[in-house]
PAZA-489424 format. One record per residue (C-alpha): x, y, z; residue number from 1. Coordinates in Angstrom, 1 decimal, padded with zeros to 4 digits. Each point is the difference from the previous one (the first is absolute). Example, Ala and Ser with C-alpha at 12.3 -4.5 7.8 and 13.67 -1.06 7.14 Angstrom:
% PAZA-489424
+--------+--------+--------+------+
!     px !     py !     pz ! tiba !
+--------+--------+--------+------+
!  012.3 ! -004.5 !  007.8 !    1 !
!  001.4 !  003.4 ! -000.7 !    2 !
+--------+--------+--------+------+
//
This chain:
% PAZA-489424
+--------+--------+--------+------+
!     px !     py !     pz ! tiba !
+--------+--------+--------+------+
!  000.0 !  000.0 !  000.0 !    1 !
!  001.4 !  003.8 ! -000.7 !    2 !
!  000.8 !  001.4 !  003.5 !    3 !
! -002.0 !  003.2 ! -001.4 !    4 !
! -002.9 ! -001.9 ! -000.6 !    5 !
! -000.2 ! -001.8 !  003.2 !    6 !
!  001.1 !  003.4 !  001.6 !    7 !
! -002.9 !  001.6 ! -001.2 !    8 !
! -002.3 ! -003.1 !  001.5 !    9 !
!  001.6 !  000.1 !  003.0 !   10 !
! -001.1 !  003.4 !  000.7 !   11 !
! -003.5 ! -001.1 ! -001.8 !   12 !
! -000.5 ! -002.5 !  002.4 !   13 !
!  001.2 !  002.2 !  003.0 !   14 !
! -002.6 !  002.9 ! -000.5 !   15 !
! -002.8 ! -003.0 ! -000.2 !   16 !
!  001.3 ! -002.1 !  002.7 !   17 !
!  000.5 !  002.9 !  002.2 !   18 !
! -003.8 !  001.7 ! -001.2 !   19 !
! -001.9 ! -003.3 !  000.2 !   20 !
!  001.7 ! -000.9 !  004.0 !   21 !
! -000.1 !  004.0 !  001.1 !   22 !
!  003.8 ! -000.8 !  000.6 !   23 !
!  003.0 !  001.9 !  000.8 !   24 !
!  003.4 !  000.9 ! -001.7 !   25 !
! -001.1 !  000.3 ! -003.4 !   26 !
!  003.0 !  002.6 ! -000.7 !   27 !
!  002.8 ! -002.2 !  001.1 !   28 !
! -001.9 ! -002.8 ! -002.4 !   29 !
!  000.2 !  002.6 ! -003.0 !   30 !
!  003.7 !  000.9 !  000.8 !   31 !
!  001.7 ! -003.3 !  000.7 !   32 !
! -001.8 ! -001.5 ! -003.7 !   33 !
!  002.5 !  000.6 ! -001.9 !   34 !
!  002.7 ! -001.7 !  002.3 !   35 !
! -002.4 ! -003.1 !  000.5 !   36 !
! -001.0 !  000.2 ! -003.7 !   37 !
!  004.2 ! -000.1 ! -001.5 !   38 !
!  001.0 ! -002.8 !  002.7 !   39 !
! -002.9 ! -002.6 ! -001.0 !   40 !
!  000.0 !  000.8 ! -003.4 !   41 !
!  003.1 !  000.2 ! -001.1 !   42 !
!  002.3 ! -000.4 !  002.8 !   43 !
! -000.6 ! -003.0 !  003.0 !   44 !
!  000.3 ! -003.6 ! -001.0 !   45 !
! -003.3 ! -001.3 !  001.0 !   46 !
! -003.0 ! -002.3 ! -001.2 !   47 !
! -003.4 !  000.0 !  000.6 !   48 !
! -000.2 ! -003.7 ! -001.4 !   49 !
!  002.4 ! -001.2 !  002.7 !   50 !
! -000.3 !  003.0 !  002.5 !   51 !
!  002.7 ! -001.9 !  002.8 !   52 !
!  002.6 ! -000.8 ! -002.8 !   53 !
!  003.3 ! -000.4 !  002.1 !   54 !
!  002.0 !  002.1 ! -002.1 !   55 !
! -002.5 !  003.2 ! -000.1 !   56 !
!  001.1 !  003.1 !  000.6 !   57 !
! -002.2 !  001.6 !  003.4 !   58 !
! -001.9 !  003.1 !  000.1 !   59 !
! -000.3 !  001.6 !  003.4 !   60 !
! -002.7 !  003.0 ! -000.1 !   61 !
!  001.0 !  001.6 !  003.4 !   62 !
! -002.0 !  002.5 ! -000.4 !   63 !
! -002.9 ! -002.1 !  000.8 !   64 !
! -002.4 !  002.9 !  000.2 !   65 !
!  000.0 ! -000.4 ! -004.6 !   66 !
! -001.3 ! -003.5 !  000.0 !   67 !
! -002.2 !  000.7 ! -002.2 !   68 !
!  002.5 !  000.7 ! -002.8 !   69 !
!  002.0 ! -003.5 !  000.9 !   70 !
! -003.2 ! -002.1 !  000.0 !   71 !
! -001.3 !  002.3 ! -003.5 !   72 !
!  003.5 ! -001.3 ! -002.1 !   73 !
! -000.4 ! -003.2 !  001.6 !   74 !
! -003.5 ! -000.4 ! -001.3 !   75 !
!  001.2 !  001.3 ! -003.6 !   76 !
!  002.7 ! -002.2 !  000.4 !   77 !
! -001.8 ! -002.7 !  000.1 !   78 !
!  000.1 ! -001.6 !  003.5 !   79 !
! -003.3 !  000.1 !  000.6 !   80 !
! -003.4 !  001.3 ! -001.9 !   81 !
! -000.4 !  004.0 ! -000.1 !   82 !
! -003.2 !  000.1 !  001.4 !   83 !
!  000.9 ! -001.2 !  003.5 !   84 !
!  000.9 !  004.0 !  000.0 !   85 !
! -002.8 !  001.1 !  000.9 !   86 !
! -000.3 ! -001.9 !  003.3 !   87 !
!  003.2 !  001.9 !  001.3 !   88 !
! -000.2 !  001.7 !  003.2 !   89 !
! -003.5 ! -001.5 !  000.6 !   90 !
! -000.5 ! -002.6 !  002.6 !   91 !
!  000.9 ! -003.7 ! -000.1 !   92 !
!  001.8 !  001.0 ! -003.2 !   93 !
!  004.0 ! -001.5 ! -000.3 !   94 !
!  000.3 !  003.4 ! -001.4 !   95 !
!  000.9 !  001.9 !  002.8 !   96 !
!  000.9 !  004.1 ! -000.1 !   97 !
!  003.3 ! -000.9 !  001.3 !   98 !
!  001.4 ! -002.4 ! -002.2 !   99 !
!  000.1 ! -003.3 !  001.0 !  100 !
!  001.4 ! -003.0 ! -001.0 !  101 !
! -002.7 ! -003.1 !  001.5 !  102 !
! -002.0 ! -001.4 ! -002.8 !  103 !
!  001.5 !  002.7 ! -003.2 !  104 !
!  002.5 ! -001.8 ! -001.9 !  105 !
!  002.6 !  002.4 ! -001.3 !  106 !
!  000.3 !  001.5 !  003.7 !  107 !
!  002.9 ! -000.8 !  002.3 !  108 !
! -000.5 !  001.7 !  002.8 !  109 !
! -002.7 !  002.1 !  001.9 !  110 !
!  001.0 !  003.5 !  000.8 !  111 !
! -001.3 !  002.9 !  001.0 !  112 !
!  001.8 !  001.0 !  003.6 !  113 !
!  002.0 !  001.9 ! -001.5 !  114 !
!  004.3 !  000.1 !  000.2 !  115 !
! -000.2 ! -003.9 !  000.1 !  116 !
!  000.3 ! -001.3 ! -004.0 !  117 !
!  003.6 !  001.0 ! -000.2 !  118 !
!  001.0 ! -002.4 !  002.6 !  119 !
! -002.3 ! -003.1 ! -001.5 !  120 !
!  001.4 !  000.9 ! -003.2 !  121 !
!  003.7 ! -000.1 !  001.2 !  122 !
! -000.7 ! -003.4 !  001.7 !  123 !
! -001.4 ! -001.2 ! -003.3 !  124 !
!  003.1 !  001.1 ! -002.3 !  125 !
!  002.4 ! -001.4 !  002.7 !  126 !
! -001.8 ! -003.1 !  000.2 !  127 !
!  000.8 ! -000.2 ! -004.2 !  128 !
!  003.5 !  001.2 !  000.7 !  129 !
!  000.4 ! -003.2 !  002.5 !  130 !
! -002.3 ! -002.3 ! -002.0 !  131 !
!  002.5 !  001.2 ! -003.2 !  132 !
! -003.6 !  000.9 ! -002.0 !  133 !
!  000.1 !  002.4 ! -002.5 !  134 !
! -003.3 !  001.9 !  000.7 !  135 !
!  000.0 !  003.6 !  000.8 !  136 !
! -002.0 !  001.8 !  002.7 !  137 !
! -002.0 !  003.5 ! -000.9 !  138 !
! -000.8 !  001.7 !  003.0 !  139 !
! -002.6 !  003.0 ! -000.4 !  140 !
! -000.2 !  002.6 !  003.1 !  141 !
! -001.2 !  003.4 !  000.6 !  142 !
!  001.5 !  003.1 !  000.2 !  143 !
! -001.7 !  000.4 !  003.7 !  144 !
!  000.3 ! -003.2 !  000.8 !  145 !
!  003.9 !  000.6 !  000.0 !  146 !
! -000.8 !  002.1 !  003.2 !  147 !
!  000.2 ! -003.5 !  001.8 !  148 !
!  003.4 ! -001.3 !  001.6 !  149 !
! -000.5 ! -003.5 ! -001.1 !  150 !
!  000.4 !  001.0 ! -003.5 !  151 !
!  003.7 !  001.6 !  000.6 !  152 !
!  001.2 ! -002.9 !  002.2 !  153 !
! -001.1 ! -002.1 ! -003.1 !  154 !
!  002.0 !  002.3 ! -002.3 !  155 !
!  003.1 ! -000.2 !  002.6 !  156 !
! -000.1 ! -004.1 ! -000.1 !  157 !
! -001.1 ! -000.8 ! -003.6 !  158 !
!  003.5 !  001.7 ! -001.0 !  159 !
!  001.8 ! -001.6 !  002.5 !  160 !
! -001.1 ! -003.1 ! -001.3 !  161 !
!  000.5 !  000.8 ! -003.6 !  162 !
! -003.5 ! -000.4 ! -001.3 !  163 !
!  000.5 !  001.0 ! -003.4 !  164 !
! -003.3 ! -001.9 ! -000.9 !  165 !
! -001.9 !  002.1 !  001.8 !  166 !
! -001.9 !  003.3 ! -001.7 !  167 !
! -001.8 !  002.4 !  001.9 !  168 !
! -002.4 !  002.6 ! -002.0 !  169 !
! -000.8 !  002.8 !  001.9 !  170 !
! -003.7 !  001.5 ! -000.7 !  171 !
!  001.6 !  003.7 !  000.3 !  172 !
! -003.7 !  002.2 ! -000.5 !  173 !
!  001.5 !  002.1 !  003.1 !  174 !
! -003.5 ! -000.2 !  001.7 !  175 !
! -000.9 ! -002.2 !  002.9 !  176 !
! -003.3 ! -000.8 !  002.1 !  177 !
! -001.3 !  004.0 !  000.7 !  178 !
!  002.8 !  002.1 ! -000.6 !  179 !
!  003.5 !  000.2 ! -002.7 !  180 !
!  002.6 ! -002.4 !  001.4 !  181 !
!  002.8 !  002.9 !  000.2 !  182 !
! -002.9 !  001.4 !  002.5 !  183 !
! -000.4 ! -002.7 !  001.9 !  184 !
!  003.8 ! -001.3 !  000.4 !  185 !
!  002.8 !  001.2 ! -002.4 !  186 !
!  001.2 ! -002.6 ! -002.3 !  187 !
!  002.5 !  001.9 ! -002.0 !  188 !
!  002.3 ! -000.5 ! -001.3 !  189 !
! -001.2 ! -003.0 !  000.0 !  190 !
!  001.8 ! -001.7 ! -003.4 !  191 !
!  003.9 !  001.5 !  002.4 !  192 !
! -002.0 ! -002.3 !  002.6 !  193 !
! -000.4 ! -003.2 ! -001.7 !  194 !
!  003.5 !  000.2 ! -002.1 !  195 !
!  001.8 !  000.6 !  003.9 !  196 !
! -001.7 ! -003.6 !  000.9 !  197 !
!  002.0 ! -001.7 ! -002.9 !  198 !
! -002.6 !  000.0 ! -002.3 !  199 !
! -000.2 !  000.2 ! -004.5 !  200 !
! -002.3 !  003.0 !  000.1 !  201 !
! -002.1 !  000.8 ! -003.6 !  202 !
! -002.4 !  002.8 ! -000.2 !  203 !
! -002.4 !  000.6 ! -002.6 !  204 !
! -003.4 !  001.3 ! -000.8 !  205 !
! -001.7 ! -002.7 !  001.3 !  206 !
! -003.2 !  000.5 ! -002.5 !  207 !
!  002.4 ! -000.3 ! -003.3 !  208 !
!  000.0 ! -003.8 ! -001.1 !  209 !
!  003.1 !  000.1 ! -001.9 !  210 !
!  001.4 !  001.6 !  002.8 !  211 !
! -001.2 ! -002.8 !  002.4 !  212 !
!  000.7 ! -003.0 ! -001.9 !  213 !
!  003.6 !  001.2 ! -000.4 !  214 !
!  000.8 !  000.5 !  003.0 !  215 !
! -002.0 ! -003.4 !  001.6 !  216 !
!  001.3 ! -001.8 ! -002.6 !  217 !
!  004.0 !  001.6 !  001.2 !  218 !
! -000.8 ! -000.7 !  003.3 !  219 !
! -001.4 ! -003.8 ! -000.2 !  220 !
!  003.4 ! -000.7 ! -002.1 !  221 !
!  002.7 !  002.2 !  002.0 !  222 !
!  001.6 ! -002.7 !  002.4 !  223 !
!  002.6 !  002.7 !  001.0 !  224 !
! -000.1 ! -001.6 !  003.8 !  225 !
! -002.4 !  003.1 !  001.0 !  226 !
! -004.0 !  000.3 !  000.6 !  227 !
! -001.3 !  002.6 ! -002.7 !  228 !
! -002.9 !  002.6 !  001.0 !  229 !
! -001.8 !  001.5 ! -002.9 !  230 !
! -001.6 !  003.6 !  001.1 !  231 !
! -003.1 !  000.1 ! -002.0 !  232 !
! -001.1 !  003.5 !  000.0 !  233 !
! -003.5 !  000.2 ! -000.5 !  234 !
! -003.7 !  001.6 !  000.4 !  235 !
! -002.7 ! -000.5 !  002.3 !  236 !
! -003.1 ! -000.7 ! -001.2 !  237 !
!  001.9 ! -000.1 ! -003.8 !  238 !
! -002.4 ! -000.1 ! -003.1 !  239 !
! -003.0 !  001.6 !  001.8 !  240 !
!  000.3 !  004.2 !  000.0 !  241 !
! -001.7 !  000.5 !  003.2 !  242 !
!  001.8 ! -002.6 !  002.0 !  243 !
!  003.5 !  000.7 ! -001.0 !  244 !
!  002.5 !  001.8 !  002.8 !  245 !
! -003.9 ! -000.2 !  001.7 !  246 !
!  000.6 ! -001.3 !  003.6 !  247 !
! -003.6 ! -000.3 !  000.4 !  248 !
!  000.4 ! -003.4 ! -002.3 !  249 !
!  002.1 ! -001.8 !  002.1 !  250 !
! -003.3 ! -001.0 !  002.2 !  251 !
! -003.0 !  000.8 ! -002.6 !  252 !
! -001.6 ! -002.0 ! -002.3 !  253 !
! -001.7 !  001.4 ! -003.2 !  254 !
! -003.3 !  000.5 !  001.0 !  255 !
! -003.4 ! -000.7 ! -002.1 !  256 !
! -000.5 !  002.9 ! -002.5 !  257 !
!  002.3 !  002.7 ! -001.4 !  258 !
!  003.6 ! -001.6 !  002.1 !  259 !
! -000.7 ! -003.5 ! -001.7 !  260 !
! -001.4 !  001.7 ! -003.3 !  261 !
!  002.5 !  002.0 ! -000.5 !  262 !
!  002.8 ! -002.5 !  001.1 !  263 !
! -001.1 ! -002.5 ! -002.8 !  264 !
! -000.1 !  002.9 ! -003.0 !  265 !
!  003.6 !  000.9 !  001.5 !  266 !
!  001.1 ! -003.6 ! -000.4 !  267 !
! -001.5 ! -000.2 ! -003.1 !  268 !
!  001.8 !  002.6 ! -001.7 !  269 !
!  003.2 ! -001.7 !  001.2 !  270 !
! -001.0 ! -003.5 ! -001.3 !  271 !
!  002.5 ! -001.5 ! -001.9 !  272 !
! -001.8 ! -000.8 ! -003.9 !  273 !
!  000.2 ! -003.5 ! -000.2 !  274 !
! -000.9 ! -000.6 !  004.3 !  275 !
! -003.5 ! -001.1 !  000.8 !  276 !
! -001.8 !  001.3 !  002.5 !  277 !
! -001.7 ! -003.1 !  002.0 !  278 !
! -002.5 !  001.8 !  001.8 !  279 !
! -001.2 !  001.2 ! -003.6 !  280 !
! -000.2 ! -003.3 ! -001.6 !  281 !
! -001.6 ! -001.7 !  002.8 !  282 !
!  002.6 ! -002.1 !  000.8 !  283 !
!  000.0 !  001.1 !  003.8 !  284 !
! -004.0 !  000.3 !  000.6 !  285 !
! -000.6 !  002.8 !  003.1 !  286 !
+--------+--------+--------+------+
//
């Protein structure tokens, strides 16, 4: 699948999922798509027709709060039907508004208190390194979440240890829970921070595939004996005018009338010409 079509679905199925439950984080869902879109498309050595191949590469979503955009390219991936979208965040449904990994093939871990996936990941990619596996490890955190001291002990260890199969993808929208994260607690410089750890460090416009699949593709094949962090700088609430840089969209969900209305003819206009809209051709009934 083209990581710009199954970007564009990703965010499709986030403004549905997120309208039909009355859930939250609908603008870390919109600016973490491309990121999720580039790894499963075109980057991360999985399959849907053997989900727990031994050799896969993992996928940790740390960020746990933008399930909805894991369990959307899982579902266009084909590891299981796109129509068990609409039960997310709705109860007794394995689709959780934290992501979560019992009963969805595709996910390997549940997340969602956040400052933790770095650590699982590291475990994971030293496991390989012991097991002499090839797979690589994708970790994908927040900018906020990097607020948490579990993420930089991680960072100190996973160089000490010379994970150099391990990638972590930093969301980098600059926005977190009800305020800007330089607000909340400084983070910057935080690419100086991450390279004094021992780390590769990459930066790129983290909504520019070519940019993305460059760099991910670098970083899954750069066994230089060092971890590599790829700052992804992005926008909140990307692809919808009224939620982007909005920190208002970090808890709302598009509600019924002119938000949702005018969040599908946004979309719309951004459609790539050859990506079919589900919703529209009734493969995904409401």
């Amino acid at each position: 699948m083209d990581s710009k079509n199954l970007a564009w679905l990703i965010r499709r199925h986030g403004i549905e999922m997120t309208h039909l439950s009355q859930g939250s984080h609908i603008g870390a869902i919109l600016s973490v798509a491309d990121i999720i879109a580039v790894l499963y498309a075109s980057v991360a050595n999985v399959d849907s027709e053997n989900p727990k191949m031994v050799t896969r590469d993992r996928i940790i979503l740390s960020k746990g709060h933008a399930g909805a955009a894991i369990y959307a390219a899982l579902a266009e991936r084909g590891f299981f039907p796109v129509p068990e979208l609409k039960t997310h965040y709705k109860n007794g449904s394995k689709l959780s508004g934290h992501v979560s990994h019992k009963g969805v093939p595709g996910v390997e871990f549940s997340t969602g208190s956040l400052g933790h996936g770095l650590s699982v990941a590291s475990g994971m990619a030293m496991a390989a390194k012991l097991d002499g596996k090839p797979q690589t490890v994708f970790c994908v955190l927040g900018d906020g979440e990097c607020d948490e001291g579990a993420v930089w002990e991680c960072a100190l260890t996973s160089n000490h240890f010379k994970l150099d199969n391990l990638v972590a993808i930093i969301d980098h929208n600059k926005m977190q829970s009800l305020d800007y994260c330089e607000n909340t607690i400084s983070l910057e410089p935080l690419a100086e921070k991450w390279k004094a750890f021992g780390w590769n460090i990459i930066t790129i416009d983290g909504h520019n595939h070519s940019e993305l699949l460059e760099s991910l593709q670098y970083a899954k094949n750069n066994r230089n004996g060092r971890p590599t962090i790829v700052i992804a700088n992005t926008i909140k609430g990307k692809g919808i005018s009224f939620m982007e840089n909005n920190i208002l969209w970090h808890y709302r969900f598009p509600h019924e009338g002119e938000e949702y209305d005018q969040s599908l003819k946004e979309l719309n206009v951004i459609k790539p010409d050859n990506c079919i809209d589900p919703y529209v051709n009734q493969e995904v009934q409401i």
